[in-house]
C-alpha positions as CSV (number, residue, x, y, z in Angstrom):
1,X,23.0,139.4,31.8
2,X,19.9,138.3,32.0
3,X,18.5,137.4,35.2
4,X,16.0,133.8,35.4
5,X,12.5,134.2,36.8
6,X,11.9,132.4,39.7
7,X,9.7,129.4,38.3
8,X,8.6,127.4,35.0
9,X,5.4,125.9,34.2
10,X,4.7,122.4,32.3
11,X,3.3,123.4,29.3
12,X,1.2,120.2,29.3
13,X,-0.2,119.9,32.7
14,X,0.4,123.4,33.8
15,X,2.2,122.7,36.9
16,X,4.6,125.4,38.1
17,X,8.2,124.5,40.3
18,X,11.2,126.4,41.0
19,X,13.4,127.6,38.4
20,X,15.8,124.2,38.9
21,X,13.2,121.9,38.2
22,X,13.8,121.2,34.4
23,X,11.2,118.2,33.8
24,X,7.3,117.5,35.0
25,X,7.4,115.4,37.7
26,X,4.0,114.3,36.3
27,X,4.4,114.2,32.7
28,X,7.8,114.3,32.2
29,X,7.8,117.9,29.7
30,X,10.4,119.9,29.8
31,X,9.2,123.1,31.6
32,X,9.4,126.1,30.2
33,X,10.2,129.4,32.0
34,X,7.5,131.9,32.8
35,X,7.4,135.3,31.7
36,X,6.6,138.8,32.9
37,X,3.8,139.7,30.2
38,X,6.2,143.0,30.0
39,X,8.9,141.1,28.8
40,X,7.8,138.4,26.8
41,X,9.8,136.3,24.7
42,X,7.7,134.7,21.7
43,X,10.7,131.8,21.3
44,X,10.4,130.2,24.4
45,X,8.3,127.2,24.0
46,X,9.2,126.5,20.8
47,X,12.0,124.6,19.0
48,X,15.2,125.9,17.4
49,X,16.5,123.1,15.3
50,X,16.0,119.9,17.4
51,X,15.9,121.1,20.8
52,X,13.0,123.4,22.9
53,X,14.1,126.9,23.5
54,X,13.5,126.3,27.9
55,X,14.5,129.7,29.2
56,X,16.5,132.8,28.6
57,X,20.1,132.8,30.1
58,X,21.8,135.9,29.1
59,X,22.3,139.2,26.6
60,X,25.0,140.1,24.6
61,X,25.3,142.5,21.9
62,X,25.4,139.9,19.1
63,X,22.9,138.4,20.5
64,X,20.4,136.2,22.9
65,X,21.9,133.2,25.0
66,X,18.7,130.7,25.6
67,X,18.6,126.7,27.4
68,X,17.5,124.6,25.2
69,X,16.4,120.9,25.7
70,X,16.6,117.9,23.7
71,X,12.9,116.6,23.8
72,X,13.9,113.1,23.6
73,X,17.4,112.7,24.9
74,X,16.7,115.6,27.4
75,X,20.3,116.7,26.6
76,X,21.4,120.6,27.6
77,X,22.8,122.8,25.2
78,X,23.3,126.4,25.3
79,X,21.5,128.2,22.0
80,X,22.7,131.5,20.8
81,X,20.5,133.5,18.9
82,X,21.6,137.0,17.0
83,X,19.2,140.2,17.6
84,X,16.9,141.0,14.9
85,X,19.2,144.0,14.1
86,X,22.2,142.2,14.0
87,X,20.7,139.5,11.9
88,X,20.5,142.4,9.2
89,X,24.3,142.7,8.9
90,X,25.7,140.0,6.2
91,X,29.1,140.5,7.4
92,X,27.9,140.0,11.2
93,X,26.2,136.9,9.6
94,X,29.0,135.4,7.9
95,X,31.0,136.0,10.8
96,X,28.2,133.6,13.0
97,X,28.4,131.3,10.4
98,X,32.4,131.2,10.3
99,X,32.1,131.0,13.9
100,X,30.1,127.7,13.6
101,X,32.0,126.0,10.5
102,X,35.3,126.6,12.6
103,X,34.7,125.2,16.2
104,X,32.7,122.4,14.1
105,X,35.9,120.8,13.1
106,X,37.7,120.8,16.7
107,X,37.5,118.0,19.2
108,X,39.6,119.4,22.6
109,X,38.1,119.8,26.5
110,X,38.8,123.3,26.0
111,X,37.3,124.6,22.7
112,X,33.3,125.2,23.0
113,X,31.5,122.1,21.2
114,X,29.2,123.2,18.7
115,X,26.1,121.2,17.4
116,X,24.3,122.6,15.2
117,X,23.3,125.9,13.3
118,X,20.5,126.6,11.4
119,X,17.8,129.9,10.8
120,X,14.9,131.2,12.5
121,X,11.5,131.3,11.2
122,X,11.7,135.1,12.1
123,X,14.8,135.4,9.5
124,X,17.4,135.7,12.3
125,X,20.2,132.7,12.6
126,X,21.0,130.7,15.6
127,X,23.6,128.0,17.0
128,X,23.3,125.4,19.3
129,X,26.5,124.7,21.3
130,X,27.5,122.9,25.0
131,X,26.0,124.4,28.5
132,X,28.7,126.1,30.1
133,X,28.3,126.5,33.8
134,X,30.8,129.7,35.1
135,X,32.0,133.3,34.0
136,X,33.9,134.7,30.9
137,X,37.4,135.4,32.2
138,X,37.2,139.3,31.7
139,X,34.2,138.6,35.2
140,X,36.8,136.6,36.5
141,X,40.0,139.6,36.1
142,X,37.5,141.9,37.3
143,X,36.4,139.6,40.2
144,X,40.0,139.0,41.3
145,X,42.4,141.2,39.5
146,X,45.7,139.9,39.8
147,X,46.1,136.2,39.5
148,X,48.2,134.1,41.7
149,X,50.7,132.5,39.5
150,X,49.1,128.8,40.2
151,X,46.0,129.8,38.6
152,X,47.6,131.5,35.3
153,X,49.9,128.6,35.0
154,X,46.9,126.3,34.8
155,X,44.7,128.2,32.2
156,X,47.7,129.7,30.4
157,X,48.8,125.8,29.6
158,X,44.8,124.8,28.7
159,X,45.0,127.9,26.4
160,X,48.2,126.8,24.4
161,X,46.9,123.1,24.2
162,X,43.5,124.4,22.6
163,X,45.4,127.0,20.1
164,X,47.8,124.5,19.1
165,X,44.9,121.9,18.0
166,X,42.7,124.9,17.0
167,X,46.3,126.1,14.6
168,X,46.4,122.3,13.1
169,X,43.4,122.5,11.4
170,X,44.7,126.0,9.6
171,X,42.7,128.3,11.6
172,X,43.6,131.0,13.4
173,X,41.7,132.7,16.0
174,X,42.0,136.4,15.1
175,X,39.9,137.9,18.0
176,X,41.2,135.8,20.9
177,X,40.8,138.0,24.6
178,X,39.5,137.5,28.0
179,X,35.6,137.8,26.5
180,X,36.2,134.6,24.3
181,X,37.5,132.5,27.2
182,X,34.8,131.3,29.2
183,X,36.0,129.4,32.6
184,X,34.0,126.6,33.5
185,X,33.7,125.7,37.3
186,X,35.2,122.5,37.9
187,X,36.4,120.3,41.3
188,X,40.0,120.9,40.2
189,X,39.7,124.9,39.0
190,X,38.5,127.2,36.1
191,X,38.7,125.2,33.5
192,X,38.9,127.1,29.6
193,X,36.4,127.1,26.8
194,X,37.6,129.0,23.8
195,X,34.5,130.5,22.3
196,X,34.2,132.5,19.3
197,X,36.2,131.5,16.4
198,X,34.0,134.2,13.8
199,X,37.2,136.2,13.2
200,X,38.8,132.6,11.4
201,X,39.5,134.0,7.7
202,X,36.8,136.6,7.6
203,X,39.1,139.6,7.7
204,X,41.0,138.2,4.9
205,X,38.0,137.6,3.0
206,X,35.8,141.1,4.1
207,X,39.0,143.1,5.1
208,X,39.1,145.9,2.6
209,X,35.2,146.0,2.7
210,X,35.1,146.7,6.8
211,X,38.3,149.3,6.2
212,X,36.3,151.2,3.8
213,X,34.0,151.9,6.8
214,X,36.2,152.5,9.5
215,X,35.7,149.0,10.9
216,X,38.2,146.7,12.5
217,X,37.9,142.6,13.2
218,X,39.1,141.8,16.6
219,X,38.7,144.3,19.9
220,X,41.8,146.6,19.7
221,X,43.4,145.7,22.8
222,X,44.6,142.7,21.9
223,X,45.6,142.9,18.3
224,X,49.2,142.1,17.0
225,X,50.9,144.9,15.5
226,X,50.4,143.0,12.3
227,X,46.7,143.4,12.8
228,X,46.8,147.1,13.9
229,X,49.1,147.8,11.0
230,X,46.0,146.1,8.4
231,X,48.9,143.6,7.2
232,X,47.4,140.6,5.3
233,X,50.2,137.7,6.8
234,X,48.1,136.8,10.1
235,X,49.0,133.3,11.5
236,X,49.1,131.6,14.5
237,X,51.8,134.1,16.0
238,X,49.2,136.7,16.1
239,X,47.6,133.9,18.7
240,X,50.2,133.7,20.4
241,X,50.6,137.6,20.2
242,X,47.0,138.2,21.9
243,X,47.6,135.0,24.4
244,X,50.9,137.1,25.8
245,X,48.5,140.1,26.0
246,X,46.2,137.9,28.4
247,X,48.9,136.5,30.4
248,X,50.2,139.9,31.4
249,X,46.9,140.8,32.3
250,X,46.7,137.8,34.4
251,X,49.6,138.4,36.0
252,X,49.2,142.5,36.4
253,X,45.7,143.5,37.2
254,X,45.6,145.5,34.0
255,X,44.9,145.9,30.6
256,X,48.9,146.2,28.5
257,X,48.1,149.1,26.6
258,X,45.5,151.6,27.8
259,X,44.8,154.6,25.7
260,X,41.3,156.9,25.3
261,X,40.5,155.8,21.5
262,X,41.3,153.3,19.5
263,X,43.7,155.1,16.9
264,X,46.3,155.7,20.1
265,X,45.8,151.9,21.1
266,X,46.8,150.9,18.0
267,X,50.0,153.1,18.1
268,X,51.0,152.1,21.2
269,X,50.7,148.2,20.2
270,X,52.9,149.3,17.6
271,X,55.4,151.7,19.2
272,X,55.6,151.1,22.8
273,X,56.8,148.8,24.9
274,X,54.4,147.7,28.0
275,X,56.2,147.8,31.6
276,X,57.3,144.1,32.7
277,X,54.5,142.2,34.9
278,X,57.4,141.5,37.7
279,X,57.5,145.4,38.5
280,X,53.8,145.3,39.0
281,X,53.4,142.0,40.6
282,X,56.6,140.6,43.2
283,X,55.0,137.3,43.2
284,X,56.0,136.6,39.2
285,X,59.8,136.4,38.5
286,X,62.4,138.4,36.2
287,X,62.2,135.3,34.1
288,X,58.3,135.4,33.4
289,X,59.2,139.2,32.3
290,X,61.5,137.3,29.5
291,X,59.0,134.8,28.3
292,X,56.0,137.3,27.9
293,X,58.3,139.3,26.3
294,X,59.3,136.7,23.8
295,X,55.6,136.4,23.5
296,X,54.8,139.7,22.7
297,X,57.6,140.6,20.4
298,X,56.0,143.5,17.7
299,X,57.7,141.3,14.8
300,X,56.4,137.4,14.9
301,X,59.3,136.2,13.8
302,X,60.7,136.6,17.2
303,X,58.0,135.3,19.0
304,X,57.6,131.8,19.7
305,X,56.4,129.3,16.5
306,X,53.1,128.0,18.7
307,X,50.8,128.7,21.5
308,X,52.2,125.9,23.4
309,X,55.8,126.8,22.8
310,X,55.2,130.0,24.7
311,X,52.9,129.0,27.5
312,X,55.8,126.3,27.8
313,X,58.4,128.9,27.9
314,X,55.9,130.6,31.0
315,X,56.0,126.8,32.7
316,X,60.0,127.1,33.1
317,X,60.1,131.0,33.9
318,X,58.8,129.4,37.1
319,X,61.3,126.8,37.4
320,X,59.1,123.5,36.9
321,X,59.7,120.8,34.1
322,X,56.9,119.0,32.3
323,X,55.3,120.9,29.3
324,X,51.7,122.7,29.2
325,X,50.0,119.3,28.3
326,X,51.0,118.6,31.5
327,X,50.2,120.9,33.4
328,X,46.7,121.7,31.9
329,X,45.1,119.0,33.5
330,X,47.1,119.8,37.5
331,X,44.6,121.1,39.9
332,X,45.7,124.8,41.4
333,X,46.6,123.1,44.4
334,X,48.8,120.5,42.9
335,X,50.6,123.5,40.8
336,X,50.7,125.9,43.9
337,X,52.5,122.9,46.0
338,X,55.0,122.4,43.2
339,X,56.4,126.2,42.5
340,X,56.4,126.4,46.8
341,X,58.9,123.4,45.9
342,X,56.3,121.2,49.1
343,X,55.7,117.4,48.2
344,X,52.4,116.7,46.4
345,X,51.9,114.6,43.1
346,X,54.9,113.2,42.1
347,X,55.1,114.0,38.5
348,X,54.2,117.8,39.4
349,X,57.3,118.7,41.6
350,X,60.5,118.7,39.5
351,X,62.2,121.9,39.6
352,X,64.1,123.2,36.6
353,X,66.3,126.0,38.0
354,X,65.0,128.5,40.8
355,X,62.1,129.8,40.2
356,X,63.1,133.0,41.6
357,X,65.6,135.5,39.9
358,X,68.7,135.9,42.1
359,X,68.7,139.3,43.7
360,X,69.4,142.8,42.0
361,X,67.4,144.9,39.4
362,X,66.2,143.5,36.5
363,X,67.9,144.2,33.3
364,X,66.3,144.5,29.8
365,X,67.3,142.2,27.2
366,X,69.5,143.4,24.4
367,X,66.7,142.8,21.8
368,X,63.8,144.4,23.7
369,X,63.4,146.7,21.3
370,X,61.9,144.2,19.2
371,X,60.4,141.5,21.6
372,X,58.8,144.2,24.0
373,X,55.2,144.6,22.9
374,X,52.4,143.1,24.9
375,X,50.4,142.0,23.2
376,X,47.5,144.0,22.6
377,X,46.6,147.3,23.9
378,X,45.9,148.6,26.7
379,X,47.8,149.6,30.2
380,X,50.1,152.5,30.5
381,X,53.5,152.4,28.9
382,X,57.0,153.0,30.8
383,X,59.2,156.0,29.4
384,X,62.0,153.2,30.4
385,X,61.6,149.3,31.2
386,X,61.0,149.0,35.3
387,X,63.5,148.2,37.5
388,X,62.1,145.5,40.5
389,X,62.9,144.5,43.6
390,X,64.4,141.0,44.5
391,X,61.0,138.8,44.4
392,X,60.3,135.3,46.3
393,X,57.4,133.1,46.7
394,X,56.0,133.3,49.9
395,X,57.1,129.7,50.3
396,X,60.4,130.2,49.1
397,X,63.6,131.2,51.8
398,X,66.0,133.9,50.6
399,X,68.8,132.0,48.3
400,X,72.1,131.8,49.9
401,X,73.4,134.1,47.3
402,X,70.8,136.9,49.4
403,X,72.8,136.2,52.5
404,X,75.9,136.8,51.3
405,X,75.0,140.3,49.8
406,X,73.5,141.0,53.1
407,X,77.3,140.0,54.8
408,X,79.0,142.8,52.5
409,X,76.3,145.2,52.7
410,X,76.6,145.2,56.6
411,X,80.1,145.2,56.1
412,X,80.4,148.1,54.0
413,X,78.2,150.2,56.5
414,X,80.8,148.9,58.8
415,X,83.7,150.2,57.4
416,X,81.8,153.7,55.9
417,X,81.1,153.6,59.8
418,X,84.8,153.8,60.9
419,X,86.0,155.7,58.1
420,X,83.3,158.6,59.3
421,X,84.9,157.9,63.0
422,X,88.1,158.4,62.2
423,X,87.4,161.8,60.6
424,X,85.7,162.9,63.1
425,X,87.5,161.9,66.2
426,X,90.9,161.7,64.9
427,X,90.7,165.1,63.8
């Protein structure tokens, strides 16, 4: 990242201010950020389309993130700029392109709004797109590692809703993970921004040409087996594939299937089965282990048809009603009173079934053989699927079915107890 300097200057009157004054109070100009003559940046100052490149934001390998300003409207848009080497690379080109002719076609809070795209007069290509104001979520995982389930329920739900609309249109994500979710700081919570849709029908298209040179579309940890097996029939299961892979991580602290290259990544997404999240985290239920698995079954046709049919199928693990449209748009607080089963909105508190597996070890389904994969790559695999405690909300009493087994356990001691008694005293 790339850290702001500490004022800008008018670039008609010369004025300086602080780095959060954005227009002259004299002249009205956009001010531009000054520069360390070290470090100079030749595009700041000048225009990129229809808006003045304002000030650098951040660096990423692809490429530059500037502010830009609409000199008329004053509007704010975010303007990503590929290095000059990437600029070289026609696929890494096409791929910006695809990115742009992709996102241009959605309209949802929760995709990244693109405006326009255009070239440089230096022969590199840029894209102008909305100003997000937050952290990608891989910051966020590493800020908090694992999630409380309020918070993954919200952006699990804004995530199917976006892939859904995003999988109407035809197009398929490809290279969806925590660095292409951007979380925008909001009153009610993170909310999601989808970003990068350059994978959308580019590996069809350039596939054979980037296996030829050892190259792979889509960052390894989150690929469907279909993908880390070079199969041609991607769809929007491979979505929902790589959005069980975040989910885990959400709810674990952990990447699903970690490995030391990317050849034993892919055979683990392949061959292994990842350890269920409950094992690793009491606070999510036996039943949140079913739907993930559903989600992140190595052969799509038993995973769930859509994005929103699977974060729907995380909703009711937790026992509440209402689908991820729903939920999507709940603050953190209004989905934290609802699963501690407390009064707060009345639409947000209806209870499905308990959101909290009855006591005794979990079991593996019959098929999890085939519905086990996580998603995408990552975290260390079981020799055999975990076996957890009884896990409750913190809100949540035991269940009366808990009490009971605590009655025969005491009661067994009891008669073990007398049985040792009598053997020893009777003898």
């Amino acid at each position: 990242m790339y850290t702001a300097a500490v004022s800008r200057r008018c670039p008609e009157c010369s004025r300086t201010y602080e780095d959060e004054t954005f227009f002259c109070g004299y002249d009205g100009q956009i001010t531009i950020q000054e520069q360390e003559v070290s470090d100079f940046d030749p595009r700041l100052g000048t225009k990129l389309g229809d808006y003045v490149v304002a000030a650098r934001v951040a660096d990423g390998a692809m490429g530059r993130v500037y502010e830009g300003r609409h000199p008329e409207t004053k509007q704010q848009v975010a303007i990503k700029v590929l290095h000059e080497d990437v600029a070289k690379d026609a696929v890494a080109v096409a791929r910006f392109q695809r990115e742009y002719e992709a996102a241009e076609e959605f309209d949802h809070p929760n995709i990244v709004t693109v405006h326009d795209f255009g070239e440089t007069g230096d022969g590199s290509h840029f894209m102008t797109m909305e100003y997000l104001v937050g952290t990608e979520l891989t910051g966020r995982l590493h800020e908090l590692g694992k999630f409380k389930p309020a918070k993954m329920l919200r952006l699990i739900s804004q995530l199917g809703s976006a892939l859904d609309h995003a999988h109407s249109f035809g197009v398929v994500h490809r290279d969806l993970k925590p660095d292409n979710v951007f979380l925008e700081h909001t009153d009610a919570g993170d909310e999601v921004r989808i970003l990068d849709f350059g994978s959308v029908k580019l590996q069809m298209e350039m596939g054979p040409k980037l296996t030829a040179f050892g190259t792979t579309l889509g960052s390894p940890y989150y690929m469907s087996p279909e993908q880390a097996m070079g199969k041609q029939d991607v769809d929007q299961r491979t979505d929902v594939f790589a959005l069980s892979a975040i989910a885990w991580e959400m709810a674990t602290g952990e990447v699903c299937y970690e490995a030391s290259n990317v050849a034993e990544i892919l055979m683990k997404i392949v061959n292994h089965e990842p350890p269920r999240p409950s094992g690793l985290n009491p606070e999510y239920p036996a039943e949140f282990d079913e739907a993930f698995l559903s989600g992140a079954a190595k052969d799509k046709a038993h995973r769930p048809s859509s994005a929103g049919a699977f974060a729907d199928s995380i909703i009711r693990a937790f026992g509440l009603s209402g689908d991820h449209n729903h939920w999507k748009d709940q603050t953190v607080e209004t989905i934290r009173a609802a699963l501690a089963g407390t009064p707060g909105d009345a639409d947000a508190t209806v209870p499905m079934q308990n959101a909290v597996a009855a006591p005794g070890p979990a079991v593996a389904p019959a098929n999890s053989s085939t519905a086990a994969r996580n998603q995408d790559s990552g975290a260390p695999q079981p020799m055999a699927p975990a076996i957890q405690a009884p896990s409750h909300t913190p809100a949540e009493p035991a269940s009366s079915g808990g009490s009971t087994m605590m009655f025969v356990v005491v009661a067994a001691l009891l008669a073990i107890a007398a049985v040792a008694g009598f053997f020893v005293f009777g003898s």
